[in-house]
mmCIF entry with sequence, helices, sheets and N, C-alpha, C, O atoms, coordinates in Angstrom:
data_MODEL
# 
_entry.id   MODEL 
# 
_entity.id                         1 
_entity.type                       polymer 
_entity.pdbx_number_of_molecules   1 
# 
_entity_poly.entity_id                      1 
_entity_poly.type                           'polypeptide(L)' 
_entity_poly.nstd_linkage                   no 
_entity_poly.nstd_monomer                   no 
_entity_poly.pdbx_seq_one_letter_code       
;(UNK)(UNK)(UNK)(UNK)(UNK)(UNK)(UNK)(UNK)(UNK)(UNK)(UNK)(UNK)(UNK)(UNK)(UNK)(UNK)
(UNK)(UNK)(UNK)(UNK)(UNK)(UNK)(UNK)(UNK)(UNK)(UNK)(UNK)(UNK)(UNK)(UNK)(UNK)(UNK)
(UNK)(UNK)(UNK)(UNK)(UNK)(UNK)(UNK)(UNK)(UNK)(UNK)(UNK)(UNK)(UNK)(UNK)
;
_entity_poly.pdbx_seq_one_letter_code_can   XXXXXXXXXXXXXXXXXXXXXXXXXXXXXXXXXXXXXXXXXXXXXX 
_entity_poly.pdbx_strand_id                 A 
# 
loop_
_entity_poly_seq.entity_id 
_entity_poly_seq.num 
_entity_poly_seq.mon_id 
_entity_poly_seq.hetero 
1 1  UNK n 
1 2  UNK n 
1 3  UNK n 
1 4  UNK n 
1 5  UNK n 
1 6  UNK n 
1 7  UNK n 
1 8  UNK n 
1 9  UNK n 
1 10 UNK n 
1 11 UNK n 
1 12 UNK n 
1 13 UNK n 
1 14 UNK n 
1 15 UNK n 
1 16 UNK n 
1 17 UNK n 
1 18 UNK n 
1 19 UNK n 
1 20 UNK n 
1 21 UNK n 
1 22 UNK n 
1 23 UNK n 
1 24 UNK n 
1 25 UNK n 
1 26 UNK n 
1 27 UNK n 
1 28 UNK n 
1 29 UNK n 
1 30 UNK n 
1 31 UNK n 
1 32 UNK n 
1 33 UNK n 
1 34 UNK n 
1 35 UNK n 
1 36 UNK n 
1 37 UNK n 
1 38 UNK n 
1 39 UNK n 
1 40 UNK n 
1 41 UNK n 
1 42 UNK n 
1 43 UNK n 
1 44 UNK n 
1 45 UNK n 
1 46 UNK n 
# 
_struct_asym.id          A 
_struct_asym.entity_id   1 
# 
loop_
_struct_conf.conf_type_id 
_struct_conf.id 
_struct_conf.pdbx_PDB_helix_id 
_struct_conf.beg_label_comp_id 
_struct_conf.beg_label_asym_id 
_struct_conf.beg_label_seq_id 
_struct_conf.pdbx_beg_PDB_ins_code 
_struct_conf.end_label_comp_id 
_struct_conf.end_label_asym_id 
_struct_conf.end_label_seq_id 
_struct_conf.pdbx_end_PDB_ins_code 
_struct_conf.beg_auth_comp_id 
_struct_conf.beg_auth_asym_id 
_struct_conf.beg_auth_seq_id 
_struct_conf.end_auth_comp_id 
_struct_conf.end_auth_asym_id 
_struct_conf.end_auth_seq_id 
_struct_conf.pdbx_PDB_helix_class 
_struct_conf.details 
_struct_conf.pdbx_PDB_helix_length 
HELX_P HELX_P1 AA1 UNK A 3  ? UNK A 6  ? UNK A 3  UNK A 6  1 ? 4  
HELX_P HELX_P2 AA2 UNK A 12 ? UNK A 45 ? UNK A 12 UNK A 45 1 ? 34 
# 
_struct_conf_type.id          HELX_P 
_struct_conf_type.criteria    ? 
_struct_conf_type.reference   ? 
# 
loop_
_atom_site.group_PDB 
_atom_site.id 
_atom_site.type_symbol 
_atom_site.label_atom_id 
_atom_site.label_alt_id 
_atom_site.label_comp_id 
_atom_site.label_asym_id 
_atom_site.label_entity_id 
_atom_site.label_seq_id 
_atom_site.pdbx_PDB_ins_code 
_atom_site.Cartn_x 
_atom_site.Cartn_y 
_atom_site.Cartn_z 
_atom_site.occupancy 
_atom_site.B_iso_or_equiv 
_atom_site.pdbx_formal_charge 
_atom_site.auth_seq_id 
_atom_site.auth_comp_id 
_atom_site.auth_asym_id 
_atom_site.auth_atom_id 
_atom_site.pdbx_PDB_model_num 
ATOM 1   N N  . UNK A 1 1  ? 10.105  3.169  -23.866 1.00 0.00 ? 1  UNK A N  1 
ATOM 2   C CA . UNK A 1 1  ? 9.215   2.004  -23.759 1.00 0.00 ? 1  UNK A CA 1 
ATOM 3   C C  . UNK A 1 1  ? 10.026  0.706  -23.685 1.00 0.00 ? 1  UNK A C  1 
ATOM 4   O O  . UNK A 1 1  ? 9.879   -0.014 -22.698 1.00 0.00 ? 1  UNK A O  1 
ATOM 5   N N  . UNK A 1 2  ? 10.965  0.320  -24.771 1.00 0.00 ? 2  UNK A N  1 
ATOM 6   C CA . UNK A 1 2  ? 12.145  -0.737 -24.493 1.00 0.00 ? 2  UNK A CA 1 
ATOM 7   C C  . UNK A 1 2  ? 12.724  -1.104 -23.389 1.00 0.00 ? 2  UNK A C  1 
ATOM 8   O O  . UNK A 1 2  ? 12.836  -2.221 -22.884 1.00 0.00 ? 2  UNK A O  1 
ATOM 9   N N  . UNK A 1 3  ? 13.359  0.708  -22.794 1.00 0.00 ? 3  UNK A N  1 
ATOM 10  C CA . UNK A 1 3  ? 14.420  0.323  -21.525 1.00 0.00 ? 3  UNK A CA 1 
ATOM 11  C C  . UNK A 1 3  ? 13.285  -0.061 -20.867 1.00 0.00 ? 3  UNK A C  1 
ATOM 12  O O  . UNK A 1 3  ? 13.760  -0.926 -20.130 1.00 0.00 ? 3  UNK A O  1 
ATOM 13  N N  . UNK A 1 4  ? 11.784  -0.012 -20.547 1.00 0.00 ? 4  UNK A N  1 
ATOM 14  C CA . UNK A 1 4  ? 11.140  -0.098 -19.336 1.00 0.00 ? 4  UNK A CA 1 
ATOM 15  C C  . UNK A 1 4  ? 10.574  -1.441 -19.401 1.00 0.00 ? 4  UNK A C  1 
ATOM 16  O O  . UNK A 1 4  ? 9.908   -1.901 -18.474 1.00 0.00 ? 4  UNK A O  1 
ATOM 17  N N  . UNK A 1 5  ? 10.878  -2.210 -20.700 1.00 0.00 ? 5  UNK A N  1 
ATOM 18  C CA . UNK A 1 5  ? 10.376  -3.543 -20.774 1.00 0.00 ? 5  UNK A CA 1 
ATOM 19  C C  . UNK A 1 5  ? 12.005  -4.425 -20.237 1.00 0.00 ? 5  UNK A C  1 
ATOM 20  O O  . UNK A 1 5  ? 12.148  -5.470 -19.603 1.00 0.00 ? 5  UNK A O  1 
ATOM 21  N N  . UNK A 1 6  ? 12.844  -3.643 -20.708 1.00 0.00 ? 6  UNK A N  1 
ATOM 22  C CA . UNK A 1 6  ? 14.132  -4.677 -20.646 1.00 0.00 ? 6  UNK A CA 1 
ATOM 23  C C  . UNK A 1 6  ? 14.450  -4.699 -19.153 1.00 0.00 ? 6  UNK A C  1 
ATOM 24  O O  . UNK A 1 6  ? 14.987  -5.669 -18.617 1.00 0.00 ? 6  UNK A O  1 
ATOM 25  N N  . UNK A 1 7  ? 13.923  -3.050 -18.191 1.00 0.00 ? 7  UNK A N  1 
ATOM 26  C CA . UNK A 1 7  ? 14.368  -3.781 -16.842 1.00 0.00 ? 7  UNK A CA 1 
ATOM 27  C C  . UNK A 1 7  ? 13.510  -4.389 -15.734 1.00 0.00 ? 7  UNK A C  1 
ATOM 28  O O  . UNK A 1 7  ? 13.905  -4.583 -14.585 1.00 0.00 ? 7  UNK A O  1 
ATOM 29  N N  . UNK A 1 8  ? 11.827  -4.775 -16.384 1.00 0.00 ? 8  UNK A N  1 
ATOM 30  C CA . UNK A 1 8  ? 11.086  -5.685 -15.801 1.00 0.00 ? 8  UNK A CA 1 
ATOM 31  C C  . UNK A 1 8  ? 11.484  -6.409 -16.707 1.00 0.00 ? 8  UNK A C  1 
ATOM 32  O O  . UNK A 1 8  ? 10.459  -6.661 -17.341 1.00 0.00 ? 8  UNK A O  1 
ATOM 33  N N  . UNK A 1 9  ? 12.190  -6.836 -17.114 1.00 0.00 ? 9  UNK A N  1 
ATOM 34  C CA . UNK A 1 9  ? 12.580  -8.502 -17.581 1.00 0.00 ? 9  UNK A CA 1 
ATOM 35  C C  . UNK A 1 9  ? 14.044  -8.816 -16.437 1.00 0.00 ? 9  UNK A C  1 
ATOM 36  O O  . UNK A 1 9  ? 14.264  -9.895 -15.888 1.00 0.00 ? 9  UNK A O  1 
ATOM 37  N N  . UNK A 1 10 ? 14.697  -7.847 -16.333 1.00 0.00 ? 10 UNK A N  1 
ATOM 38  C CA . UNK A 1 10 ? 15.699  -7.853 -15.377 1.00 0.00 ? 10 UNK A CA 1 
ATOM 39  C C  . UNK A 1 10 ? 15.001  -8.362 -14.110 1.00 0.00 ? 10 UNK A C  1 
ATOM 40  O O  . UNK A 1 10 ? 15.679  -9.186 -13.497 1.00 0.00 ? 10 UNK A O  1 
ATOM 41  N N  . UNK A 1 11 ? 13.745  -8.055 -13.541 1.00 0.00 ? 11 UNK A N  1 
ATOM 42  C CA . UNK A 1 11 ? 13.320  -7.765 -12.402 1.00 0.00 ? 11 UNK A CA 1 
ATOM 43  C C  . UNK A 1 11 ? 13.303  -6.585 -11.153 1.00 0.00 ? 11 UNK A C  1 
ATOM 44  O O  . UNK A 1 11 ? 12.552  -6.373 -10.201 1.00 0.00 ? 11 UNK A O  1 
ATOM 45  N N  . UNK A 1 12 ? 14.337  -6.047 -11.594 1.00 0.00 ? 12 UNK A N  1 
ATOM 46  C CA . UNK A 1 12 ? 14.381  -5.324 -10.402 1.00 0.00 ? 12 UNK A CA 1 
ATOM 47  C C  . UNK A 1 12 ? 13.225  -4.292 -10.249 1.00 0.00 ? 12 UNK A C  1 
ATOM 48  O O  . UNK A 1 12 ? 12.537  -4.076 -9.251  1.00 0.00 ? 12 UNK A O  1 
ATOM 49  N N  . UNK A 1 13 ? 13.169  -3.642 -11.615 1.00 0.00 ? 13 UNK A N  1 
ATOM 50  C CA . UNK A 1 13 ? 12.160  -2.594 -11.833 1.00 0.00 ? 13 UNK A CA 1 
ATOM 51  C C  . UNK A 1 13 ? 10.263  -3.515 -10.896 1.00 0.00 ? 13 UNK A C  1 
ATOM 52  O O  . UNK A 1 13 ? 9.522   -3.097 -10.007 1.00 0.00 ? 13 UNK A O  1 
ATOM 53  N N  . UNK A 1 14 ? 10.245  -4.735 -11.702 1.00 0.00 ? 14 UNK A N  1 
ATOM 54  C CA . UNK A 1 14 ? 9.769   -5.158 -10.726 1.00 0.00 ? 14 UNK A CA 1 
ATOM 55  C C  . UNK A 1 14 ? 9.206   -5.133 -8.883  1.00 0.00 ? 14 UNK A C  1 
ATOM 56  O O  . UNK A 1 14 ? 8.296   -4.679 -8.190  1.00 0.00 ? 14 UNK A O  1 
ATOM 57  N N  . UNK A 1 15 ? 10.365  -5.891 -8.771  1.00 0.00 ? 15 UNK A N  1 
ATOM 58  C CA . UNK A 1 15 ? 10.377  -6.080 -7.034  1.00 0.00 ? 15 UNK A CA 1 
ATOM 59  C C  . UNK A 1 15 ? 10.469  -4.613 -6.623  1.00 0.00 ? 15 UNK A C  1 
ATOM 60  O O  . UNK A 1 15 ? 10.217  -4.362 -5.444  1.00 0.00 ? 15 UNK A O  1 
ATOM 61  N N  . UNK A 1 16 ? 10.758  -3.731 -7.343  1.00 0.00 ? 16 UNK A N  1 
ATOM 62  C CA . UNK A 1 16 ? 10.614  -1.647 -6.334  1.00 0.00 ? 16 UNK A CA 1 
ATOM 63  C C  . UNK A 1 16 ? 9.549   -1.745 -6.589  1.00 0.00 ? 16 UNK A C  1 
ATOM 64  O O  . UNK A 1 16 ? 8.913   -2.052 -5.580  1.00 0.00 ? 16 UNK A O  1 
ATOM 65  N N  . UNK A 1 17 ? 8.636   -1.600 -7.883  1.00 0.00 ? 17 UNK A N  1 
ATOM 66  C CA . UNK A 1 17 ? 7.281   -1.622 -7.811  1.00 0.00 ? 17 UNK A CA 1 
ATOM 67  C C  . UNK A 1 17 ? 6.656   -2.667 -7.030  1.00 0.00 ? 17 UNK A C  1 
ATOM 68  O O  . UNK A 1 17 ? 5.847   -2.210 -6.222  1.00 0.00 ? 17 UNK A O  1 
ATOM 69  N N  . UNK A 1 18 ? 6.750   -3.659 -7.019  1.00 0.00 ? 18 UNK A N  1 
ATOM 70  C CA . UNK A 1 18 ? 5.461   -4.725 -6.444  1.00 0.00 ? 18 UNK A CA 1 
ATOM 71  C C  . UNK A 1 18 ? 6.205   -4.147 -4.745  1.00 0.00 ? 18 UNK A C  1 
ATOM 72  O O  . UNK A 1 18 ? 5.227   -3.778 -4.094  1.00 0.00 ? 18 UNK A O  1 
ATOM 73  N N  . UNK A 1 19 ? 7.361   -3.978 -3.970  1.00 0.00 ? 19 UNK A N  1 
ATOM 74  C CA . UNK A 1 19 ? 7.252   -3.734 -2.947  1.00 0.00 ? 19 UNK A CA 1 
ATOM 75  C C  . UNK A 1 19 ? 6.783   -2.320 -2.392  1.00 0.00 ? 19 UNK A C  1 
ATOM 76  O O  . UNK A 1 19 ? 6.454   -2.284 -1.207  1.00 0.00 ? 19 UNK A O  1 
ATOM 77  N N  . UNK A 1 20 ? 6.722   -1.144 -3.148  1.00 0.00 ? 20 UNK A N  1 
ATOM 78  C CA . UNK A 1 20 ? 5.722   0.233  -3.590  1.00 0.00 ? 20 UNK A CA 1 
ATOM 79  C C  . UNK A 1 20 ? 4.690   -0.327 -3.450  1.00 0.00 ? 20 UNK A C  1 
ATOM 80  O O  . UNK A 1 20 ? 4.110   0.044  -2.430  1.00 0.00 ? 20 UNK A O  1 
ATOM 81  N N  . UNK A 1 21 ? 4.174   -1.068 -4.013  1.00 0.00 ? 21 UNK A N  1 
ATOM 82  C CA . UNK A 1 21 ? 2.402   -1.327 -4.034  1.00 0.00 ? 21 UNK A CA 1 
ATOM 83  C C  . UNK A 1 21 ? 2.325   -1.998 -2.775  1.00 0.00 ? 21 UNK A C  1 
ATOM 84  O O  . UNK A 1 21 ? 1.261   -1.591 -2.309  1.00 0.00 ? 21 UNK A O  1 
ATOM 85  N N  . UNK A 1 22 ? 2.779   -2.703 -2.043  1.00 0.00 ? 22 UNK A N  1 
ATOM 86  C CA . UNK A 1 22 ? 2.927   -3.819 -1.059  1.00 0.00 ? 22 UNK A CA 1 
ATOM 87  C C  . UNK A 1 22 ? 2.900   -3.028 0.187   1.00 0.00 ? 22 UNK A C  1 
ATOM 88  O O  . UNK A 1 22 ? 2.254   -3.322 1.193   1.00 0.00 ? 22 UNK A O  1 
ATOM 89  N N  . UNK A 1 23 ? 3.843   -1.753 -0.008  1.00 0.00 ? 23 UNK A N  1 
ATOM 90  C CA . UNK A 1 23 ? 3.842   -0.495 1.451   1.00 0.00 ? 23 UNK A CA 1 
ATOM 91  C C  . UNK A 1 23 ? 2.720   0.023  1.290   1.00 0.00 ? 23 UNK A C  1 
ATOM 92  O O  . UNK A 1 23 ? 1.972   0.007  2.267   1.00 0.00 ? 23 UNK A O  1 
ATOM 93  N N  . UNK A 1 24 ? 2.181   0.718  -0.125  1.00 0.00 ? 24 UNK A N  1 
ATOM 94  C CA . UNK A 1 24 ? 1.121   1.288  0.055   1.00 0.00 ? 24 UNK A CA 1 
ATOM 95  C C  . UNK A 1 24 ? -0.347  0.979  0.508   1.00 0.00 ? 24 UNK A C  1 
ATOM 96  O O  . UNK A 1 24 ? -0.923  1.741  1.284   1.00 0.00 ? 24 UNK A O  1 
ATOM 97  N N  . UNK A 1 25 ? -1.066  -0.382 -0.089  1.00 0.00 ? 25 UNK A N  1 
ATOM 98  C CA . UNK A 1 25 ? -1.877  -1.109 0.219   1.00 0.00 ? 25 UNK A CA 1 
ATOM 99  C C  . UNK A 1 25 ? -1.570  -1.820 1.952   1.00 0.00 ? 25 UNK A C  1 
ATOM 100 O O  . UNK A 1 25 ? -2.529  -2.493 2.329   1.00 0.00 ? 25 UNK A O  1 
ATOM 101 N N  . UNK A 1 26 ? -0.592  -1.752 2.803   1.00 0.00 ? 26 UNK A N  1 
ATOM 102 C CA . UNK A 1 26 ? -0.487  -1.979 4.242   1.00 0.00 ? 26 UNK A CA 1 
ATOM 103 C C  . UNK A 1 26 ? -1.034  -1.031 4.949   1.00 0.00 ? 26 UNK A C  1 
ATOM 104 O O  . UNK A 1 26 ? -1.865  -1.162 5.848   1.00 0.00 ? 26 UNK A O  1 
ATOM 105 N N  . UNK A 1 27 ? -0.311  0.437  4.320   1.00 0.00 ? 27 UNK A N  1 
ATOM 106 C CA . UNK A 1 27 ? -0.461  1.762  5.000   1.00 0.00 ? 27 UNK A CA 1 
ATOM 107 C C  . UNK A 1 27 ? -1.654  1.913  5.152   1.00 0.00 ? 27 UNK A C  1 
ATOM 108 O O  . UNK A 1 27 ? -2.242  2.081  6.220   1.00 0.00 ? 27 UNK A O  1 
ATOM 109 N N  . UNK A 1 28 ? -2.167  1.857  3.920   1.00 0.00 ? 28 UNK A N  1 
ATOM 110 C CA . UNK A 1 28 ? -4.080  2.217  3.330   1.00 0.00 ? 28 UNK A CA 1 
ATOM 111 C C  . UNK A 1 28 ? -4.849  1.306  4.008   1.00 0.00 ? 28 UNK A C  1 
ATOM 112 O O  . UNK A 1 28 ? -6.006  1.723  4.063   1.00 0.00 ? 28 UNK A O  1 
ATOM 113 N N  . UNK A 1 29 ? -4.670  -0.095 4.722   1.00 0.00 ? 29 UNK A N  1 
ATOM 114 C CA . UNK A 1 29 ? -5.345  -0.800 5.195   1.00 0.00 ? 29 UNK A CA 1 
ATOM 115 C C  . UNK A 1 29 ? -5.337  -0.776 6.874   1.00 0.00 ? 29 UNK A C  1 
ATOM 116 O O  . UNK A 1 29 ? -6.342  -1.029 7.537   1.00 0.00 ? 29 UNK A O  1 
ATOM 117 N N  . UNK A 1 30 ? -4.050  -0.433 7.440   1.00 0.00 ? 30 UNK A N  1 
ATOM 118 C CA . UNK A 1 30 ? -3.665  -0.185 8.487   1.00 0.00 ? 30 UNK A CA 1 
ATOM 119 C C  . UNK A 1 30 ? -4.479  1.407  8.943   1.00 0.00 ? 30 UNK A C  1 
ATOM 120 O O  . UNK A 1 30 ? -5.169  1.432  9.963   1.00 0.00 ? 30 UNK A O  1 
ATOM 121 N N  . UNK A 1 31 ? -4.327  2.524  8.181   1.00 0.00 ? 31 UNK A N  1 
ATOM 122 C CA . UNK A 1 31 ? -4.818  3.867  8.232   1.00 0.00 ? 31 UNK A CA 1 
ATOM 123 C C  . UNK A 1 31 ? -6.304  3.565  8.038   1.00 0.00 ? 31 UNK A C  1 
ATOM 124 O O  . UNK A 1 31 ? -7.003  4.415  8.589   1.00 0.00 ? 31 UNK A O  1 
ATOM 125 N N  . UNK A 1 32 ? -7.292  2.178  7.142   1.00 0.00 ? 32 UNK A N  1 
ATOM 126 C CA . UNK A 1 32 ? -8.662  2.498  7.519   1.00 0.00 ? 32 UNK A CA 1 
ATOM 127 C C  . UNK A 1 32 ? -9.059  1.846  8.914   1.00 0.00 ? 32 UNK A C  1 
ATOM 128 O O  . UNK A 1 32 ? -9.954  2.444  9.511   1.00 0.00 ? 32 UNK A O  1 
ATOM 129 N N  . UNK A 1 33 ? -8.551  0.748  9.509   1.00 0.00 ? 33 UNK A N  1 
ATOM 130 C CA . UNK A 1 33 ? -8.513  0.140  10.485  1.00 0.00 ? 33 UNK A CA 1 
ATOM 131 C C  . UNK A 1 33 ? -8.334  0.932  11.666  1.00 0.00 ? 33 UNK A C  1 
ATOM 132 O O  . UNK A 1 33 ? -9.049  0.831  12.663  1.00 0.00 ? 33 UNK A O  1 
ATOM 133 N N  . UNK A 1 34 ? -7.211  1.852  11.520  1.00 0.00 ? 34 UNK A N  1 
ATOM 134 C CA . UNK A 1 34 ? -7.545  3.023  12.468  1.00 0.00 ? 34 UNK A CA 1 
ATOM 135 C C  . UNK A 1 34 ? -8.244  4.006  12.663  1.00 0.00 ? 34 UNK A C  1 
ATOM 136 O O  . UNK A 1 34 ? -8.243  4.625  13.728  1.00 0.00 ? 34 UNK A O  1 
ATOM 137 N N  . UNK A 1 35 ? -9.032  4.332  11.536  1.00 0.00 ? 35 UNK A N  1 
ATOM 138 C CA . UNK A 1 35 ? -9.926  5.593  11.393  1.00 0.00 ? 35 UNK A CA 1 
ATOM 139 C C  . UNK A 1 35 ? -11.721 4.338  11.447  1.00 0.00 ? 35 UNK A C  1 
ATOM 140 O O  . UNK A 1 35 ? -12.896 4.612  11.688  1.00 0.00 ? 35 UNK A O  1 
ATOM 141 N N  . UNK A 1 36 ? -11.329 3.623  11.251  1.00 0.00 ? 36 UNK A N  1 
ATOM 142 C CA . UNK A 1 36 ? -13.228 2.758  11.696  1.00 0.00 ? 36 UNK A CA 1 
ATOM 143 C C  . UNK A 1 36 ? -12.886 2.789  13.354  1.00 0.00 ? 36 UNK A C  1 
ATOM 144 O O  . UNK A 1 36 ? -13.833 3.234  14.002  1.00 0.00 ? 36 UNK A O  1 
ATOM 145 N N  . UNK A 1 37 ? -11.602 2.363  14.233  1.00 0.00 ? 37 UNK A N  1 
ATOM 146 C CA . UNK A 1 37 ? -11.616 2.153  15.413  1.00 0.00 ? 37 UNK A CA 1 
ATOM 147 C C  . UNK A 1 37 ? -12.042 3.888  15.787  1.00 0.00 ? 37 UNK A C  1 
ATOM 148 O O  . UNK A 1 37 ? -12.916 4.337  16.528  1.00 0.00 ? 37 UNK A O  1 
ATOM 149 N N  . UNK A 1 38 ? -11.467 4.277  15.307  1.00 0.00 ? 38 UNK A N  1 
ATOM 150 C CA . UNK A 1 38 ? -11.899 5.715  16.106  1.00 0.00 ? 38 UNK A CA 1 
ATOM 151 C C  . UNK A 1 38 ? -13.075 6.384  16.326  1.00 0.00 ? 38 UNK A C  1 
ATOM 152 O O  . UNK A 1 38 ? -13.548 6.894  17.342  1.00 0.00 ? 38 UNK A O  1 
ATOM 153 N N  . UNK A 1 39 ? -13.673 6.244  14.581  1.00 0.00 ? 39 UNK A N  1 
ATOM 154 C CA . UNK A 1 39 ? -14.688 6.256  14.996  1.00 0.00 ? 39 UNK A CA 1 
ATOM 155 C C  . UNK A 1 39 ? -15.694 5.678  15.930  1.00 0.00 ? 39 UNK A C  1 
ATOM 156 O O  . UNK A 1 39 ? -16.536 6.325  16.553  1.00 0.00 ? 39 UNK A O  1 
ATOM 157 N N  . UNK A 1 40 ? -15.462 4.011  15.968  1.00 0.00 ? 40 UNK A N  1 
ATOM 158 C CA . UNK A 1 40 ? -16.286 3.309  16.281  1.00 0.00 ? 40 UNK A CA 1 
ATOM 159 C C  . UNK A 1 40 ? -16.574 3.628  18.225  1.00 0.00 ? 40 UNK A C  1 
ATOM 160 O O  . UNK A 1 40 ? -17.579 3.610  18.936  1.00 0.00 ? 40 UNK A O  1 
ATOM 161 N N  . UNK A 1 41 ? -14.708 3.968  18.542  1.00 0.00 ? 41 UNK A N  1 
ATOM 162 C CA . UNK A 1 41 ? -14.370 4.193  19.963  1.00 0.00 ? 41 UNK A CA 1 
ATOM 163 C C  . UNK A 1 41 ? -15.418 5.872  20.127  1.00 0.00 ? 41 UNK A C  1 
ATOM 164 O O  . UNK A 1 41 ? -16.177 5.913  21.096  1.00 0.00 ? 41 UNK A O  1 
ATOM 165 N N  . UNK A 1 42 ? -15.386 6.944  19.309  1.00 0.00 ? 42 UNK A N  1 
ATOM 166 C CA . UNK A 1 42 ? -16.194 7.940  19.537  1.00 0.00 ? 42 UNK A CA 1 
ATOM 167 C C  . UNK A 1 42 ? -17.827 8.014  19.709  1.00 0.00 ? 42 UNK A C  1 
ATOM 168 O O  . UNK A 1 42 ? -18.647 8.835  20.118  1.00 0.00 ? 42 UNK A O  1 
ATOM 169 N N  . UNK A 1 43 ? -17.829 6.667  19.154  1.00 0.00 ? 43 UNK A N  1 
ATOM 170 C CA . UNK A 1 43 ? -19.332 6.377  19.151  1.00 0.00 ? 43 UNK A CA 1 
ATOM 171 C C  . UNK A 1 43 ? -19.840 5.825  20.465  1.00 0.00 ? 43 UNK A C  1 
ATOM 172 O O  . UNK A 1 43 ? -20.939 6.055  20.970  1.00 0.00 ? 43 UNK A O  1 
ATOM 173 N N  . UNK A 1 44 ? -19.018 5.178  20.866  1.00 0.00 ? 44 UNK A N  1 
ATOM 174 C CA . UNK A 1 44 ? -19.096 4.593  22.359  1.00 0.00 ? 44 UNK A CA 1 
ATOM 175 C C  . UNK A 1 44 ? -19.318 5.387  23.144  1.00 0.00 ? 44 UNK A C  1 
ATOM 176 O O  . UNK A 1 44 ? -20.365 5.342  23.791  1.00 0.00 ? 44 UNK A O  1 
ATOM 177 N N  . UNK A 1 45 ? -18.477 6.272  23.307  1.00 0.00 ? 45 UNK A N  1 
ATOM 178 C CA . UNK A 1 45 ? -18.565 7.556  23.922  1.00 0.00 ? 45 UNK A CA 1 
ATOM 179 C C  . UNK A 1 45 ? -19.285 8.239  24.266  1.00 0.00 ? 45 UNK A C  1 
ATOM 180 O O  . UNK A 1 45 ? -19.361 8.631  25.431  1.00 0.00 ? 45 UNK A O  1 
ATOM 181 N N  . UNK A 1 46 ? -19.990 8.559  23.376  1.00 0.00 ? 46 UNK A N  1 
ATOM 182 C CA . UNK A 1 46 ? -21.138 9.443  23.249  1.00 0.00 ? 46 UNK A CA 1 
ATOM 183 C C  . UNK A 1 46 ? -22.296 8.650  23.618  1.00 0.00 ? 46 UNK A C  1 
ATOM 184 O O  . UNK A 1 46 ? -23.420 9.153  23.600  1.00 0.00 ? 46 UNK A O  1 
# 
């Protein structure tokens, strides 16, 4: 619990996490943006 406070006080532990959350929330927003277009393009379609 210590070491994990002492190396978000360092930061680094930090900036890997906040840039982890930063890839994931792109991916997840980018991947629904493509799955509404698809649908939306299949709907056309039909």
């Amino acid at each position: 619990m210590q070491s994990m406070m002492d190396g978000m006080m360092g930061g680094g532990m930090m900036w890997g996490m906040g840039l982890f959350g930063l890839l994931i929330l792109v991916v997840l927003v980018l991947f629904a943006v493509a799955l509404i277009k698809y649908l939306f393009f299949n709907d056309k379609r039909k």
